[in-house]
N, C-alpha and C positions, 0 to 999 in steps of 0.2 A: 238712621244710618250713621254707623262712625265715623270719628276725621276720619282714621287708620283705611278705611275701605272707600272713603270717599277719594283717599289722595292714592290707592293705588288704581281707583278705578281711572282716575285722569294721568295718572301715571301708563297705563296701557292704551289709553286713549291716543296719548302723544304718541309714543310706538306707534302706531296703529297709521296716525297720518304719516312720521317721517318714513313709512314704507311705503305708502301711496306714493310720495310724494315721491322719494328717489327711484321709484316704477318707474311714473310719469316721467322723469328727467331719462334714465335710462333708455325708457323706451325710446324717446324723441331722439335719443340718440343714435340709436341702432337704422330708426328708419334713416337720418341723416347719413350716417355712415355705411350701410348695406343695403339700404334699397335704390336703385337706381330709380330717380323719376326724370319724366320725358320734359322736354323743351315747355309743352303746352302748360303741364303742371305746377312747372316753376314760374311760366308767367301769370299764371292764376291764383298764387302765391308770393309775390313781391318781397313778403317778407322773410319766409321760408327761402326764398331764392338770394337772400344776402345774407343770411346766415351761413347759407351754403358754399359763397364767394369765400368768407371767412376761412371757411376750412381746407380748400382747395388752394395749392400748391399756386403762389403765383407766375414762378416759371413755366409751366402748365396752360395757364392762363396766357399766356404769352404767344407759346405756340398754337395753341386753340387759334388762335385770331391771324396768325401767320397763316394758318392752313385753312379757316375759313372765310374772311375778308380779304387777305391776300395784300395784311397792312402790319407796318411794325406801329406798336401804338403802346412800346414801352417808355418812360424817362429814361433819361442816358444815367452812365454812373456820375454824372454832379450830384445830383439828389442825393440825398445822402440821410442814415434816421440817428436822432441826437439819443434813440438809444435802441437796441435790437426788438424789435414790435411785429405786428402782424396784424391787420386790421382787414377792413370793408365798407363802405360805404358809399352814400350817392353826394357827387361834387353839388358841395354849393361855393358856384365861383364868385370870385370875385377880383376887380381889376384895377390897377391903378397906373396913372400918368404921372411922370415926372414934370413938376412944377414947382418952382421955387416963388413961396406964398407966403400970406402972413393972415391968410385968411383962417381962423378957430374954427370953420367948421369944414373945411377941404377932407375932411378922413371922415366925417359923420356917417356917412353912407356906409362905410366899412365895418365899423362899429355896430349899426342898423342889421346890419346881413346878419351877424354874428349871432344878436339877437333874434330872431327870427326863424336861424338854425333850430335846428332840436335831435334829438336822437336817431343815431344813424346819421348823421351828416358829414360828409368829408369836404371839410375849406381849402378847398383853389383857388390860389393865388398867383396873378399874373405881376409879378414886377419889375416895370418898365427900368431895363438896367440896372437891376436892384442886387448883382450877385454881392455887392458893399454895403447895402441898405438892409435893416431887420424888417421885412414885412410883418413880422409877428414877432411880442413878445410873453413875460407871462402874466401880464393883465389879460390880452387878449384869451391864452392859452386856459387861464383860468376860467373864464368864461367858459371859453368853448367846451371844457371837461364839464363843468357845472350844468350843463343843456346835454352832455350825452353825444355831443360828437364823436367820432370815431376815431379822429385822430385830424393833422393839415399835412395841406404839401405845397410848400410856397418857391414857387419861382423866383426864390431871393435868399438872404438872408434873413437870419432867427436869433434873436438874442433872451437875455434871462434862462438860459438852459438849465443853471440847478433848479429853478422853480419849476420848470417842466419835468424836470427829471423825476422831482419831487412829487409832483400830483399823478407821475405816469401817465404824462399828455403825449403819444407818437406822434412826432413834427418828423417830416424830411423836407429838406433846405437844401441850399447849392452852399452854404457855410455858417457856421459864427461868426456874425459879427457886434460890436456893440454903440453903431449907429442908429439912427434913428428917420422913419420916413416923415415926420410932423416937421412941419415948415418946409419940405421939399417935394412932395409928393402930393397928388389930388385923386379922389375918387371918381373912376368914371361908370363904374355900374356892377350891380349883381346879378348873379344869374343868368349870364349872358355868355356864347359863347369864348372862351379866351386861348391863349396858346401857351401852357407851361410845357418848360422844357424840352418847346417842338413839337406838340402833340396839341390838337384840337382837343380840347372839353367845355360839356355842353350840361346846363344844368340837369341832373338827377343821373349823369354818367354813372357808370359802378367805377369805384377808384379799390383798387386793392393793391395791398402792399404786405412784403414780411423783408426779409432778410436781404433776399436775389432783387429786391428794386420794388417798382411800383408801375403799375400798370393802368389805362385808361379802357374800359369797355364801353362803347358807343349800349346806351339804352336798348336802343331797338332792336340789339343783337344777343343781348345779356345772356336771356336762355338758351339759345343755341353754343353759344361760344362757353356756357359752364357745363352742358354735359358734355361735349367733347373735352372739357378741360381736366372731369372728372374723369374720364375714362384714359386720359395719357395721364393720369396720377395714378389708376389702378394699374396699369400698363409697368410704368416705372418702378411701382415697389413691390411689383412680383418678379421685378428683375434683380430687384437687392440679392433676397438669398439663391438663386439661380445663378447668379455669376462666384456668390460663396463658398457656395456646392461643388459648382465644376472646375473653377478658379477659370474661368474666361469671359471675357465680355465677346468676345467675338462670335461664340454659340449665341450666348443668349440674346442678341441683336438678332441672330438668324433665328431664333427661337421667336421672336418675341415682333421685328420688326421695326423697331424702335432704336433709336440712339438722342 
């Protein structure tokens, strides 16, 4: 057999998979985006079911949980993202005490968590009066990108922001600042319930965030609270061209039910 026919035979070969291949993607999409699945099938799927978080409207998500736990279980606007992001994943929290020490290993344990995280993982951060203290910065951040977290949301301060900026690490913080919690601060545990920003979170919470803030889903609610979340996001953007159409919001509220 010739080069010439050898290289067009792997030359059509290749075609041949990058269309499998963008099927497969496609298709996975289609079902994500136009099939509705039930509460059961998402918990049957974990993984499937935070991919799904990802793409759902966290405003959505917000009222989903309004209207089915009958709890507001958003961060307030301090939180804040050090650059416009959109993310999903399950809290790995972690907690810290204010203590002025001189002890080198008071933050080990924090360090330890981070390590231990992996893909998919969203770092919570509780820090004791820290809205002037970096709970993170981009050591830490670098880390966390490098294991595939999903992004952090620290109840404190975040400093080294062009490095985050840089790796495209989503941090939301109550500020910049460029302090430091070492020698003032101690680790008191991971994975353990904590309270950012007034809000209980409990390891493997779903944490999702985009633009409109960031939100806490208790676990054992997860699926129930994303298909209603999904359905007030089909709800809302079939009201986009409907109120375009007629120029009123106020038919398509009575259309629609929604506001």
């Amino acid at each position: 057999m010739s080069l010439h026919r050898v290289s067009r035979i792997a030359f059509l070969v290749g075609i041949f998979v990058a269309i499998v291949s963008l099927f497969a993607v496609a298709k996975r999409e289609i079902v994500l985006a136009d099939t509705p699945l039930t509460a059961a099938q998402y918990r049957a799927d974990p993984a499937l079911m935070l991919e799904a978080y990802s793409h759902v409207e966290v405003a959505s998500v917000s009222d989903a949980m309004e209207q089915l736990l009958h709890e507001k279980r958003y961060l307030s606007h301090r939180m804040q993202a050090i650059f416009p992001t959109k993310f999903a994943g399950r809290a790995l929290t972690v907690q810290l005490v204010k203590q002025e020490n001189h002890d080198p290993g008071a933050l080990d344990g924090m360090l330890q968590a981070i390590d231990a995280g992996g893909r998919g993982s969203v770092y919570v951060m509780q820090v004791q009066d820290g809205a002037d203290i970096a709970g993170m910065g981009g050591l830490m951040g670098t880390a966390m990108s490098s294991r595939g977290f999903a992004g952090a949301v620290i109840d404190g301060g975040v400093r080294d922001v062009p490095q985050l900026q840089r790796i495209r690490f989503p941090v939301y913080a109550t500020g910049q600042v460029p302090s430091t919690s070492v020698g003032h601060y101690r680790f008191v545990g991971s994975n353990i319930p904590v309270v950012c920003d007034g809000v209980r979170v409990e390891a493997d919470d779903i944490i999702a965030a985009d633009q409109d803030g960031v939100v806490v889903v208790p676990k054992e609610k997860a699926a129930d609270v994303l298909v209603l979340a999904q359905k007030l996001d089909d709800t809302e953007h079939s009201m986009y061209p409907y109120i375009e159409r007629l120029h009123s919001i106020e038919e398509a509220v009575k259309h629609f039910g929604r506001i």
